[in-house]
C-alpha positions in Angstrom: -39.2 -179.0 32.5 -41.1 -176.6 30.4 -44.0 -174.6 31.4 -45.8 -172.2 29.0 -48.4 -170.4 30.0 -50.8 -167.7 29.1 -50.4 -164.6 31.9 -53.0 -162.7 33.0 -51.8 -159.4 31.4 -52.6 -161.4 28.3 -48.7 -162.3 27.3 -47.6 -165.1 26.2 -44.9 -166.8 29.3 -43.0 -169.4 28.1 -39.7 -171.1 29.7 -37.4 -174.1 29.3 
């Protein structure tokens, strides 16, 4: 599954 996502600290999240 892969979820990317924007964080609230404004980084980018991203993971396979």
């Amino acid at each position: 599954m892969q979820t990317c996502v924007l964080v609230w600290t404004g980084q980018s999240y991203s993971t396979s």
